[in-house]
VEXDREN-2710 file (C-alpha; in Angstrom, 1 decimal):
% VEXDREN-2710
k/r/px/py/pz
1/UNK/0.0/0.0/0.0
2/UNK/2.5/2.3/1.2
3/UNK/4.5/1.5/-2.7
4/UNK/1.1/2.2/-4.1
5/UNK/1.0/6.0/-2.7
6/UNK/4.4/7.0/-3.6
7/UNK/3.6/5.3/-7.3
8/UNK/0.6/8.0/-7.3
9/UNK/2.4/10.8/-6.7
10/UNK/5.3/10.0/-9.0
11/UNK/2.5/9.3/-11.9
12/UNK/0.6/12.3/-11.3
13/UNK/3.6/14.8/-10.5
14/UNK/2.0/16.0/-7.1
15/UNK/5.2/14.9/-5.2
16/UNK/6.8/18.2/-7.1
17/UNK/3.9/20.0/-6.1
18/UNK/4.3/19.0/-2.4
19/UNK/7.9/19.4/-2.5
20/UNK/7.3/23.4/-3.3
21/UNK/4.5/23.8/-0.7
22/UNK/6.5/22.7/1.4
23/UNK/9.0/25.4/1.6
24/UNK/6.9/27.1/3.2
25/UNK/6.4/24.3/6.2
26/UNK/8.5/24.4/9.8
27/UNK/11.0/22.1/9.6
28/UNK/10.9/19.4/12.5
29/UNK/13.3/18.1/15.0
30/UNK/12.5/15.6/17.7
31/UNK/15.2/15.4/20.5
32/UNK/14.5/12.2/22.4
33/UNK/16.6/11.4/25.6
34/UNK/16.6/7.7/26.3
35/UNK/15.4/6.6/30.1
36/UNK/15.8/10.5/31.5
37/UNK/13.2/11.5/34.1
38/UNK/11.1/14.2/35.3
39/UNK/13.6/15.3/37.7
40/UNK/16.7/15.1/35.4
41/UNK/17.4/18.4/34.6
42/UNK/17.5/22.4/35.7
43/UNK/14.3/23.4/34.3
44/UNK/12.4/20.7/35.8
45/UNK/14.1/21.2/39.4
46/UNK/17.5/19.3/39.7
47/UNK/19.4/21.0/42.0
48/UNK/22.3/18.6/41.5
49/UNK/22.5/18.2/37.4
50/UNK/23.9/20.7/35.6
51/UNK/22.0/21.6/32.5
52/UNK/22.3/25.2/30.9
53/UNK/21.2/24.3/27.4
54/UNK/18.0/22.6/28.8
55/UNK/17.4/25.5/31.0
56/UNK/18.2/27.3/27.2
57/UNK/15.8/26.3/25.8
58/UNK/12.8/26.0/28.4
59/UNK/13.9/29.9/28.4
60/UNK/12.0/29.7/24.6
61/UNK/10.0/27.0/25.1
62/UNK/6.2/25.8/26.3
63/UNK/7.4/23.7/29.1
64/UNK/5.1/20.8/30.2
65/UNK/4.7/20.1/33.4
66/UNK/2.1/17.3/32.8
67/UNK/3.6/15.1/29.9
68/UNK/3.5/11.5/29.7
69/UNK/5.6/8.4/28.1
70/UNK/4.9/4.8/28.2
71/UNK/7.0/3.2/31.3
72/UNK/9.5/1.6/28.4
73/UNK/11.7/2.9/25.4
74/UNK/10.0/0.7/22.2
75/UNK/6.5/1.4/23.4
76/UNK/6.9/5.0/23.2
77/UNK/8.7/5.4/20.0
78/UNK/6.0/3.1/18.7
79/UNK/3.3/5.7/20.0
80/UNK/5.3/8.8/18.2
81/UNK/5.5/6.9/15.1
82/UNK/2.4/5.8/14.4
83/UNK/0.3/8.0/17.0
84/UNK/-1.5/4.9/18.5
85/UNK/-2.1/3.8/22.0
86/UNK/0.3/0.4/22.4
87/UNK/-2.9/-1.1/22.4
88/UNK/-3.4/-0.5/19.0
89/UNK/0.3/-0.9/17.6
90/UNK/0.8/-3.8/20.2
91/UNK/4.4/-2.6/21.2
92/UNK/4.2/-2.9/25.1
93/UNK/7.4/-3.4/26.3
94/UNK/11.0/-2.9/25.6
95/UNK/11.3/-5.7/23.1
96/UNK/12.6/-3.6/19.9
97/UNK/15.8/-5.4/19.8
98/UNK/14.7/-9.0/20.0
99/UNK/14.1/-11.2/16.9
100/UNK/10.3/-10.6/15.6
101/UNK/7.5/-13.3/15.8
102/UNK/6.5/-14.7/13.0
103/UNK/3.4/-13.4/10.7
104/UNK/0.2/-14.6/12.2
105/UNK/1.5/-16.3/15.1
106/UNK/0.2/-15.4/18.3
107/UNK/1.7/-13.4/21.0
108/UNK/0.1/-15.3/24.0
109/UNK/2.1/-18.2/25.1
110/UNK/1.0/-21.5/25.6
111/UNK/1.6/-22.0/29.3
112/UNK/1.7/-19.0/32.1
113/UNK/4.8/-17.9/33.8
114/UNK/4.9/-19.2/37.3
115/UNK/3.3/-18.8/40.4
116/UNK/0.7/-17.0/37.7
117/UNK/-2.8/-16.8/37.5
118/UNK/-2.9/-14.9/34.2
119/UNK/-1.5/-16.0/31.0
120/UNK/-0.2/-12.3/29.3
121/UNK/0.6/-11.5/25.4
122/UNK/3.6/-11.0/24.6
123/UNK/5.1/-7.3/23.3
124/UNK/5.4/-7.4/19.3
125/UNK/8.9/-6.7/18.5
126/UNK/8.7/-4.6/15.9
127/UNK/6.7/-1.5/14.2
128/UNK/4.6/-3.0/11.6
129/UNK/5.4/-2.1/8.5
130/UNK/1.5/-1.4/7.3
131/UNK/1.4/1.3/9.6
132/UNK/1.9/4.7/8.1
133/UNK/4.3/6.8/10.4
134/UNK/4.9/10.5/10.4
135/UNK/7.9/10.4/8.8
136/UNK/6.2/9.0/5.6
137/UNK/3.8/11.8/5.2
138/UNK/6.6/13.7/5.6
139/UNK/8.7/12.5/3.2
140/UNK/5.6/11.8/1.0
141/UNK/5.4/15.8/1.4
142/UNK/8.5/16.8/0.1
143/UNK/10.5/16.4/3.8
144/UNK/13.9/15.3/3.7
145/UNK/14.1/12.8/6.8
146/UNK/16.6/11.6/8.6
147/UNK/16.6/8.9/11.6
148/UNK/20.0/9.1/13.5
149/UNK/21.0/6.7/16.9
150/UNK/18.8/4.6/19.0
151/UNK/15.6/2.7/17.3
152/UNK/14.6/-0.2/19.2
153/UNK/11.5/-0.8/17.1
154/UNK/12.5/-4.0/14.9
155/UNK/15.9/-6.0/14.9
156/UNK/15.7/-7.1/11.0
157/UNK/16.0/-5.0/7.7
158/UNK/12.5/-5.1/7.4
159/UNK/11.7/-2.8/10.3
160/UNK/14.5/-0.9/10.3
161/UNK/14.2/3.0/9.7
162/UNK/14.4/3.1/6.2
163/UNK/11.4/0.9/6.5
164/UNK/9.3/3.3/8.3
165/UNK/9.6/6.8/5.8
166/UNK/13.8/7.6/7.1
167/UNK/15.8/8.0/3.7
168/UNK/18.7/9.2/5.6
169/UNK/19.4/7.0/9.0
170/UNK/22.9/6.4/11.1
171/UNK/21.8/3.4/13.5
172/UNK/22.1/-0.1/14.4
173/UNK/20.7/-2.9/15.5
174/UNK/19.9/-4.8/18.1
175/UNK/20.0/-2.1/20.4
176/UNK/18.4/-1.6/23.7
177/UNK/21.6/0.2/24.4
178/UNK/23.9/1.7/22.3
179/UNK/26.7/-0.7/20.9
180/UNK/29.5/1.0/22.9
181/UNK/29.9/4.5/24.0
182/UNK/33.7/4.5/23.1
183/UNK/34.8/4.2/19.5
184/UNK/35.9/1.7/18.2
185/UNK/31.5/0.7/17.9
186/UNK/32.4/-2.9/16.4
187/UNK/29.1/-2.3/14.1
188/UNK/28.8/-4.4/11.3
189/UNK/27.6/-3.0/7.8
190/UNK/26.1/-6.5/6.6
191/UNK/25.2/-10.0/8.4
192/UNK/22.6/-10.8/11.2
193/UNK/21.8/-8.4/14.0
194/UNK/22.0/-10.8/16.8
195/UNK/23.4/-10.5/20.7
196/UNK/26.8/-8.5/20.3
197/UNK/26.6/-8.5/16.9
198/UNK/25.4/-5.2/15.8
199/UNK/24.5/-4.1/12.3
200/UNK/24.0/-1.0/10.7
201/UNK/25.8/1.9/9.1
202/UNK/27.2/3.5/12.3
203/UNK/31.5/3.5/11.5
204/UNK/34.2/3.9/13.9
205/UNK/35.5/7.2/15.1
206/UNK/38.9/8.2/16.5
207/UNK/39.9/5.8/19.5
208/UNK/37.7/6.7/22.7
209/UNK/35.6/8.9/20.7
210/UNK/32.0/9.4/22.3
211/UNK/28.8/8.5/21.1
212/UNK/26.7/11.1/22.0
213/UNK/29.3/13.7/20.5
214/UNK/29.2/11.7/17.2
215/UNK/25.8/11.5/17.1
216/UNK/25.3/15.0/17.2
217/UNK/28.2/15.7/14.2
218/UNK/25.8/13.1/12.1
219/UNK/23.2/15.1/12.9
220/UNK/24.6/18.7/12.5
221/UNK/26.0/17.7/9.0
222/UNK/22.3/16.4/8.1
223/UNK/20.8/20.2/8.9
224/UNK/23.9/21.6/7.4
225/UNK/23.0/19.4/4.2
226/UNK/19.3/20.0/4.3
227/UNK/19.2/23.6/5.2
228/UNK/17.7/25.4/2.4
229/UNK/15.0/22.5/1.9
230/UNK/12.1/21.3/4.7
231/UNK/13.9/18.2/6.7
232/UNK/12.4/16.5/9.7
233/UNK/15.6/15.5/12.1
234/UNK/14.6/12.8/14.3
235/UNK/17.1/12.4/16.7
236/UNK/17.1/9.7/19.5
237/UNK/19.6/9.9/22.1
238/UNK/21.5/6.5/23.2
239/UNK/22.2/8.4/26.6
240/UNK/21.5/8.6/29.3
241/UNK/20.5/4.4/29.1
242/UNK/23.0/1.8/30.3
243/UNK/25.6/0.9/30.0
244/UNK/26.2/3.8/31.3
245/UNK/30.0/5.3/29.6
246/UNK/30.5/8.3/30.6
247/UNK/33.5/11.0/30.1
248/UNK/35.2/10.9/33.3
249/UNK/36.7/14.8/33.0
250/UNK/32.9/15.4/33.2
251/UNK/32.2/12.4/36.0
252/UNK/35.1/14.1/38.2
253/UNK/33.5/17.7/38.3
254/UNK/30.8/16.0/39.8
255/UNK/32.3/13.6/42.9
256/UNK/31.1/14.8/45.4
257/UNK/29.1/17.7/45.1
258/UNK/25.8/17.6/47.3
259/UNK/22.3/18.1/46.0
260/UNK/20.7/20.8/48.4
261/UNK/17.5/18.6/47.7
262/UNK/19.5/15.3/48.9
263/UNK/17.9/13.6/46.3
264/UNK/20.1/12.9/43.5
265/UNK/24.2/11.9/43.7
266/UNK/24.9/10.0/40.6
267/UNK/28.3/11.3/39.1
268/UNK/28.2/8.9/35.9
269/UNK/24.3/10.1/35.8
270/UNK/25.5/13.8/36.1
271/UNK/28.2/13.5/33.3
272/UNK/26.0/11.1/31.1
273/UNK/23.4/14.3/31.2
274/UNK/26.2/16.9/30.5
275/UNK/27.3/15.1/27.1
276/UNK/23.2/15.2/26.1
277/UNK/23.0/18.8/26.8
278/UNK/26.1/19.6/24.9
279/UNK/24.6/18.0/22.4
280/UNK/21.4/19.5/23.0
281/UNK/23.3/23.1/22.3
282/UNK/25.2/21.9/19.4
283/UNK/22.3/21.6/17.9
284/UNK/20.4/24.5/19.0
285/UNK/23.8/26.5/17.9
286/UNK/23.4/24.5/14.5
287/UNK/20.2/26.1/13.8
288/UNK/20.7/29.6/14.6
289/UNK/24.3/29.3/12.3
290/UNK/21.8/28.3/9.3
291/UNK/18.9/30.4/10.4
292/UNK/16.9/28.0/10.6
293/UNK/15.2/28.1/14.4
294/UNK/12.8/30.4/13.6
295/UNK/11.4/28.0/11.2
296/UNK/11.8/24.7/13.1
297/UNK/9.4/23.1/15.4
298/UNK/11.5/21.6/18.7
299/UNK/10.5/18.9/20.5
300/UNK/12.5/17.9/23.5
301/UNK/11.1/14.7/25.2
302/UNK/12.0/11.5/27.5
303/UNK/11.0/7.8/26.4
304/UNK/10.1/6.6/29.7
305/UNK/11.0/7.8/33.6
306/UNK/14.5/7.8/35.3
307/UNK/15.9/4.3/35.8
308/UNK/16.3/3.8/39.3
309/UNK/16.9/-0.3/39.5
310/UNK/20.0/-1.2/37.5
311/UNK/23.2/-1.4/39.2
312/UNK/22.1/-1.4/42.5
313/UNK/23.7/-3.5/45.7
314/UNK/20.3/-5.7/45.9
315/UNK/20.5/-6.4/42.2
316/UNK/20.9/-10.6/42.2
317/UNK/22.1/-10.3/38.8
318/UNK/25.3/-8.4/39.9
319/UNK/26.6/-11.8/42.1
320/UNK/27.0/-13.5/37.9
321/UNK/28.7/-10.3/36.7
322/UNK/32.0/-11.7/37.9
323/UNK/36.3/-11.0/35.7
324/UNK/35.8/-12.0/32.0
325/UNK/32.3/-10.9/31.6
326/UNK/31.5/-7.6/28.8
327/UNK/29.9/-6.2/31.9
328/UNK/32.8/-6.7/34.8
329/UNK/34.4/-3.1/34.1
330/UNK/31.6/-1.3/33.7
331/UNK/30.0/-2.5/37.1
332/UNK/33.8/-1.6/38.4
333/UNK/33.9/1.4/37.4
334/UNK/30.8/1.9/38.9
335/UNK/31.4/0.7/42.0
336/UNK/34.5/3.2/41.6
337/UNK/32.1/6.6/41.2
338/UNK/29.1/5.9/42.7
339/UNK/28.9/2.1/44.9
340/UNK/25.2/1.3/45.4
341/UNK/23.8/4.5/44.0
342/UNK/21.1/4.0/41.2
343/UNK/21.0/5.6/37.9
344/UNK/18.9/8.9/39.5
345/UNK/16.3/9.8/41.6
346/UNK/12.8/10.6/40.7
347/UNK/11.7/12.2/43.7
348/UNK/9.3/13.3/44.6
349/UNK/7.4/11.0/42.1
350/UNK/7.4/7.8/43.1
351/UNK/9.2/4.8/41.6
352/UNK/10.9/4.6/38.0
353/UNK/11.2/3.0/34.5
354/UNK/9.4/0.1/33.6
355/UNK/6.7/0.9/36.5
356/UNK/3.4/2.5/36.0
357/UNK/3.3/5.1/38.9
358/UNK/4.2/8.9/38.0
359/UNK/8.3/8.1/38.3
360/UNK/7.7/5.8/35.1
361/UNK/5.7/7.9/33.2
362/UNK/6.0/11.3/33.6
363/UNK/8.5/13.2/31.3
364/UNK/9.8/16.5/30.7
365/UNK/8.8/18.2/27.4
366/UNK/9.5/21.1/25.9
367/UNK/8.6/22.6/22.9
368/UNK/9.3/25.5/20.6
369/UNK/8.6/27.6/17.7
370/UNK/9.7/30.9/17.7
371/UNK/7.0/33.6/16.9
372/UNK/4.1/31.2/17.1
373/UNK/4.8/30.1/20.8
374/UNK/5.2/31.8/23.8
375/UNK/8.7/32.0/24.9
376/UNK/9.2/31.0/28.7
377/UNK/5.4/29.7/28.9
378/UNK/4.5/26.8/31.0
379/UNK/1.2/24.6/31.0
380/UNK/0.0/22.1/33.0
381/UNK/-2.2/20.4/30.2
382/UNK/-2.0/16.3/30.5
383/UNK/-0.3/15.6/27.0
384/UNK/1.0/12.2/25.7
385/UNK/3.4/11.1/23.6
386/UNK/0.3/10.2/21.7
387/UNK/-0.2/13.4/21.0
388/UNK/3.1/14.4/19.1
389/UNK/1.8/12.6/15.8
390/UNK/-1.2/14.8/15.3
391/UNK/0.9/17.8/16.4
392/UNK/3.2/17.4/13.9
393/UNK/1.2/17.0/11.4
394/UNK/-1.1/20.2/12.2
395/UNK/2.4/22.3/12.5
396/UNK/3.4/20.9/8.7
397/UNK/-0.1/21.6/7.9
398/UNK/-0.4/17.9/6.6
399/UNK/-3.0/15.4/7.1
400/UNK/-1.8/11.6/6.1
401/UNK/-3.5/8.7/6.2
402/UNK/-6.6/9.8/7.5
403/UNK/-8.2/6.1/7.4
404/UNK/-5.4/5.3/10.4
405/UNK/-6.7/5.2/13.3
406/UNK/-5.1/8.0/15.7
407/UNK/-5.3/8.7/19.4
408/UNK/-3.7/11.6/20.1
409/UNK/-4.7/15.4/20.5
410/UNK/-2.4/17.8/18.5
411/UNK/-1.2/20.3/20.9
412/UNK/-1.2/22.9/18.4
413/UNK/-4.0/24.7/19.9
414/UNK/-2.2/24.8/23.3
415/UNK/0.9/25.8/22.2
416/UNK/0.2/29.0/20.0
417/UNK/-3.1/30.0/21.7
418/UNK/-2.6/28.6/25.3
419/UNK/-6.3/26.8/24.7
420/UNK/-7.2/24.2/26.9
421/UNK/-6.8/20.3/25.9
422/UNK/-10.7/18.8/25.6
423/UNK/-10.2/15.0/26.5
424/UNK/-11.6/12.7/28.7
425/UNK/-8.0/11.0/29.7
426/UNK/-5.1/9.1/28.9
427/UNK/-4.3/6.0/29.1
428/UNK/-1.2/3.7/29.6
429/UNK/-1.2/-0.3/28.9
430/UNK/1.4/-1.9/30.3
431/UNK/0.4/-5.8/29.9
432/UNK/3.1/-8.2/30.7
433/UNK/4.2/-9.9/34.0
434/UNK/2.2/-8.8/36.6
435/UNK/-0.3/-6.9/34.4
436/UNK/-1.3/-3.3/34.8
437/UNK/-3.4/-0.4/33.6
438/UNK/-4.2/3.1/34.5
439/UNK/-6.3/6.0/33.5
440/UNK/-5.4/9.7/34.5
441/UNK/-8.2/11.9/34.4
442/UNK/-8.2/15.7/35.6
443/UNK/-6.2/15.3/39.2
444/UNK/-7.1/11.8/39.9
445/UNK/-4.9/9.0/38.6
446/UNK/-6.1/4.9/38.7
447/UNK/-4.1/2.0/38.9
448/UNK/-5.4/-1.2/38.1
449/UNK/-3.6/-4.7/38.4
450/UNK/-4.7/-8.5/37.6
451/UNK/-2.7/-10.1/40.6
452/UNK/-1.0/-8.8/42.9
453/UNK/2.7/-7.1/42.6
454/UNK/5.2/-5.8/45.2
455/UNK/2.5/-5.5/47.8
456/UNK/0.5/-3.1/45.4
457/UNK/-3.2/-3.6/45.9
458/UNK/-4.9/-4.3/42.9
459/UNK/-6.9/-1.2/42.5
460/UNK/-5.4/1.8/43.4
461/UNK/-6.5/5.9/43.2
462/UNK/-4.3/9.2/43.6
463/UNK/-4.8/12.2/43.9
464/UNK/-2.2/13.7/42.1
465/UNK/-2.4/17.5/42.5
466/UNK/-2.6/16.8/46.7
467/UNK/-0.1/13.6/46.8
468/UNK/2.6/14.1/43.7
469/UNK/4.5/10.8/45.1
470/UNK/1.0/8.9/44.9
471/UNK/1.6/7.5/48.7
472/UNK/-2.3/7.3/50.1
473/UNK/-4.6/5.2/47.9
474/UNK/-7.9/6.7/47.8
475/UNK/-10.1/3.7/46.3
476/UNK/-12.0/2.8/49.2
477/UNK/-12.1/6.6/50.1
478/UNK/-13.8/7.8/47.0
479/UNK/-15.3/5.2/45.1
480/UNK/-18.1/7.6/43.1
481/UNK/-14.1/8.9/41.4
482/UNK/-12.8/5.4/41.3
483/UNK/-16.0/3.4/39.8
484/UNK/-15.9/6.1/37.2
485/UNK/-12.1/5.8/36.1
486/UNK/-12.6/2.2/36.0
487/UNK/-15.5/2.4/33.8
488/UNK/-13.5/4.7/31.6
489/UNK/-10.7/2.6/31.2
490/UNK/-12.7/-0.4/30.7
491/UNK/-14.1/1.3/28.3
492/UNK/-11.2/2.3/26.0
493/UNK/-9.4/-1.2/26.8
494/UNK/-12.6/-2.6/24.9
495/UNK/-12.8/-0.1/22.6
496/UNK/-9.0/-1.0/21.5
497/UNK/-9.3/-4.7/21.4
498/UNK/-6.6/-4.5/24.3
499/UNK/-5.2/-8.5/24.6
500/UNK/-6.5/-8.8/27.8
501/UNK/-4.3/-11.3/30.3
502/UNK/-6.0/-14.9/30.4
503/UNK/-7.0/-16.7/33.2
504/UNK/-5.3/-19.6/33.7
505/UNK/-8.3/-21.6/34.6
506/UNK/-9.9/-20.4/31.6
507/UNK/-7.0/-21.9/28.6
508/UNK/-8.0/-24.3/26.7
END
């Protein structure tokens, strides 16, 4: 289908035509930081990172104080592609990088984990190719698009970038992380993406050169190439996500230094978010070189909450990390900078990545277009990254594949008129393990579970705008409010053939 639309244009010569209107569009850059929380930075309240170019651009930005992720890396990106719910795309956990099922076989497996009541689907590994991204209507509009570091939506050459509307990508694959953060990268430009052996088109640097800073050269020479012609940049960050390499001159300036707060004390974390905010500037400088920010639509976002599990003393999997395995001397050098720290601290929200209360979710965004929104301005609006697809789309003044289903709001609205967002709520589905769902609507946030997990009851209400770190369930307290989330988010789950977990008892 997707071969048949191009065809169209190329018969009937609209593809010139669109090319030419186009000139006329914003230009679009999406700067995602992987596994960076609400907390992580200046703007947001970090007291211990140091982030001037964040603090930059929230200076000329709509800041969000409301926005909202998936708990997991693939499930978002899946969501800004394709503007769909996970329970429509299917993505639902951070499975991007493993091999993909096969076509028509089915996600549930046959027997249930155990000590399980509930037999849950499994995440699809990759984007599907049928559905139509924002990049291809992009492109399909005369954008020059490029996809450049971290993808985690499909391990083999049919889901790669290139698949999805990129004609210009620097990646590789498989790649929940990023396949070193020193140079040499050991990426392969041919074979099969499989464990350590990564494929793609990213090549070797100068010895010990970083990631993140060659990331952002890719980048800068793709504006610098693109500059008198519409391009949409869609750069995803590899940092701050493990393994965690980090600059140590940067590391150093941080040992030691004491968050007034007494929150956060992560050196590695603090130097990890240093190199993504130079980049961050880099880029911003990039565009104001070309003159080009005053036509480009920003969008700085998070794919999921601050990690706050990995690397820690109770972590059983750190007795097997013993001399000789590719982890030893990075849990060494750990151990060196910051023994038994986590990764950050979400605090005051409660928990992190890959969990569904606020520390997983919640995300800092920031967005700008100079001229069209207000500089400095703030809302507190409950967005989604659901909601970047249709935004986009308004902004380039595009429409798509209008037979898609979408389930975002564009934000447009909010940003250039400060209007209010009309929506019931949103949702997150988060269906593997020990099963969960909630529902945010206005101030009051619901929670609800299959089994039990971690002592979590199995329906729990917050009242966000009175307990920020959700610590005082309110479900028996005000059932009229938590009846009538639970009917709303039954609702949707039905509405978007969610794969509901099976009882055991039920199976066939």
């Amino acid at each position: 289908m997707k071969k048949c639309v191009v065809l169209l244009f190329l018969l009937f010569g609209w593809q010139t035509d669109s090319v030419l209107e186009a000139r006329d569009r914003p230009n679009v850059v999406l700067f995602l930081v992987d596994d960076m929380g609400w907390m992580d930075s200046e703007p947001y309240g970090s007291e211990y990172y140091d982030t001037p170019n964040m603090s930059r651009l929230a200076e000329v930005s709509m800041r969000f104080t409301d926005a909202y992720a998936l708990p997991l890396c693939s499930p978002t990106r899946a969501t800004i592609l394709s503007g769909q719910y996970p329970t429509r795309h299917l993505v639902t956990t951070a499975s991007g990088h493993r091999p993909p099922q096969e076509p028509g076989e089915s996600l549930y497996p046959e027997k249930a984990s155990p000590n399980k009541r509930f037999i849950y689907a499994s995440s699809k590994n990759y984007l599907e190719p049928d559905l139509v991204t924002v990049a291809e209507i992009l492109r399909e509009a005369g954008y020059r698009t490029g996809h450049y570091g971290k993808w985690h939506l499909g391990s083999t050459q049919l889901h790669w970038p290139d698949r999805h509307g990129f004609e210009t990508t620097w990646f590789c694959t498989p790649d929940p992380g990023p396949p070193s953060y020193f140079s040499p990268y050991g990426v392969s430009p041919e074979g099969r993406p499989a464990g350590q052996n990564k494929v793609g088109n990213i090549t070797d640097g100068p010895e010990g050169e970083y990631i993140t800073d060659r990331l952002t050269e890719e980048a800068v020479a793709f504006i610098e190439e693109h500059a008198d012609e519409p391009f949409f940049l869609n750069l995803w960050q590899y940092g701050v996500h493990g393994p965690w390499g980090h600059k140590e001159e940067y590391t150093r300036e941080f040992a030691g230094k004491t968050d007034p707060r007494g929150e956060q004390r992560n050196p590695i974390m603090a130097s990890m978010l240093k190199s993504v905010d130079d980049s961050l500037g880099r880029i911003l400088d990039t565009l104001d070189e070309k003159g080009l920010t005053g036509k480009t639509l920003f969008i700085f976002f998070s794919d999921n909450g601050g990690n706050i599990h990995s690397i820690r003393d109770e972590d059983p999997k750190l007795a097997e990390i013993g001399p000789g395995h590719r982890q030893y001397d990075s849990v060494q050098d750990w151990k060196k900078w910051c023994p038994g720290e986590p990764p950050t601290n979400n605090a005051p929200l409660r928990e992190g990545k890959g969990r569904i209360y606020e520390g997983g979710q919640r995300v800092p965004l920031m967005i700008r277009w100079p001229g069209r929104i207000e500089e400095g301005s703030l809302s507190s609006e409950i967005v989604h990254a659901v909601d970047l697809y249709p935004t986009i789309l308004e902004a380039t003044g595009l429409k798509g594949d209008t037979s898609q289903p979408r389930d975002g709001i564009s934000l447009l609205p909010t940003l250039t008129e400060g209007a209010e967002i009309s929506r019931e709520a949103i949702f997150t589905w988060f269906p593997f393990s020990n099963g969960a769902a909630s529902v945010r609507g206005g101030d009051f946030k619901l929670i609800k579970r299959w089994e039990p997990h971690g002592g979590a009851e199995l329906v729990e209400l917050y009242d966000l705008e009175r307990d920020l770190g959700e610590t005082k369930n309110l479900a028996e307290q005000e059932p009229e409010i938590a009846g009538m989330l639970r009917r709303r988010l039954q609702a949707w789950l039905e509405k978007n053939n969610a794969q509901y977990p099976i009882p055991v008892a039920n199976k066939p």
